[in-house]
C-alpha positions in Angstrom: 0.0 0.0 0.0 3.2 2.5 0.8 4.4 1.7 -2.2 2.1 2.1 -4.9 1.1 5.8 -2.6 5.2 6.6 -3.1 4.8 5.6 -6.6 6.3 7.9 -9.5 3.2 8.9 -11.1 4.6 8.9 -14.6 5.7 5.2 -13.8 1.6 4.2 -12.9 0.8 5.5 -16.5 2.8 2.6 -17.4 0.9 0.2 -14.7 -2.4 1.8 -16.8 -0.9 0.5 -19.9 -0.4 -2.3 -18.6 -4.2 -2.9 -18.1 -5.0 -1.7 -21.8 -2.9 -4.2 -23.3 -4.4 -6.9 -21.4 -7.8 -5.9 -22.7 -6.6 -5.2 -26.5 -4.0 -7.3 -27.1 -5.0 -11.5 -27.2 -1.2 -12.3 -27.5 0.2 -10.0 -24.6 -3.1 -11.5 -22.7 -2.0 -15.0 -23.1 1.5 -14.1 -21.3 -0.2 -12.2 -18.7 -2.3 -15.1 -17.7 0.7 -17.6 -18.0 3.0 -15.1 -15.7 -0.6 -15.2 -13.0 -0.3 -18.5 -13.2 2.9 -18.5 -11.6 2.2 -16.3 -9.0 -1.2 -16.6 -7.7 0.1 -20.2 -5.7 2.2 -18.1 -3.4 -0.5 -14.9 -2.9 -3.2 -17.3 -2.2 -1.3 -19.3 0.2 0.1 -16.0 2.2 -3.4 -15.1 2.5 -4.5 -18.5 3.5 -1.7 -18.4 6.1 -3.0 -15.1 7.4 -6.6 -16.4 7.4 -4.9 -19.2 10.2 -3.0 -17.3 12.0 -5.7 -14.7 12.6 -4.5 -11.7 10.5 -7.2 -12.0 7.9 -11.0 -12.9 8.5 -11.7 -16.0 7.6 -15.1 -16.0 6.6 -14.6 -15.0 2.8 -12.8 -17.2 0.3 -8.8 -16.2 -0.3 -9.6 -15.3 -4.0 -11.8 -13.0 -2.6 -9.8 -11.3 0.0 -7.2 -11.3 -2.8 -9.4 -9.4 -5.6 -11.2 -6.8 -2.4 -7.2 -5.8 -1.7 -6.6 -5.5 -5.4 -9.5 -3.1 -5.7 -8.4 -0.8 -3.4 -4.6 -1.3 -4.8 -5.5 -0.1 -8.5 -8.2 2.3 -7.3 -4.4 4.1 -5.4 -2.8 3.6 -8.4 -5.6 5.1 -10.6 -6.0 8.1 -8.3 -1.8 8.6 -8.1 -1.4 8.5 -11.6 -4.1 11.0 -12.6 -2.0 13.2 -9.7 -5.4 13.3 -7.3 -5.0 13.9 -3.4 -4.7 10.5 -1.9 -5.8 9.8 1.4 -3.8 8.8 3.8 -2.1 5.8 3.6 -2.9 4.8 7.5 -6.5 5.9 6.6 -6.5 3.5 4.1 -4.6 0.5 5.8 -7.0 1.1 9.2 -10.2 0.8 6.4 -8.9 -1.9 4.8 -8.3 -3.8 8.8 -11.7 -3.3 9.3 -12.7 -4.6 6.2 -10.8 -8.1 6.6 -8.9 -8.0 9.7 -9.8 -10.1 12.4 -11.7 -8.0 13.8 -13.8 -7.0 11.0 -18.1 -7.2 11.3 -18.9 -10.9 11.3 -22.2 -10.1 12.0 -23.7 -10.2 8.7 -23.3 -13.6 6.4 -20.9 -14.0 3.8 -21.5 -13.2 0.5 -18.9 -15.5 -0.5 -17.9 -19.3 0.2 -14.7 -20.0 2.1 
């Protein structure tokens, strides 16, 4: 979360391209997904770890958690590149605990399947 905040915003613009390619370009796609492949093993599993040892809630499915934190990472990243005021970055990381900490509002059901 620091990090993409800290981000050179001229450097994002190539994050944003990034995302247009993906969309436009079947080839480039294909790579993409290969490159994912590689890497979403390891996130799921840190989250999954999390999830155990009580860092994460673990009432919602790990590919969940994983596309809620992406959200709010890209949403930064969209906001820094186009040179907007961000909010602060504890702001954020306190929202985001109470979102899927352990502590976060298990009083409603799950919309998702864990």
């Amino acid at each position: 979360m620091r990090e993409v905040v800290e981000l050179d915003p001229a450097w994002l613009s190539v994050y944003l391209e990034l995302f247009r390619r993906v969309r436009n370009d079947p080839g480039f796609r294909g790579r993409i997904e290969e490159r994912q492949k590689e890497f979403a093993p390891a996130n799921r599993a840190r989250i999954e770890e999390a999830q155990r040892n009580g860092e994460f809630r673990d009432d919602i499915a790990p590919k969940d958690l994983g596309t809620f934190v992406n959200l709010v990472l890209n949403g930064l990243a969209l906001q820094r590149a186009g040179d907007d005021e961000l909010p602060s970055t504890e702001l954020v990381l306190s929202l985001l605990d109470d979102a899927i900490g352990p502590r976060a509002r298990r009083g409603t059901p799950s919309r998702t399947h864990a």
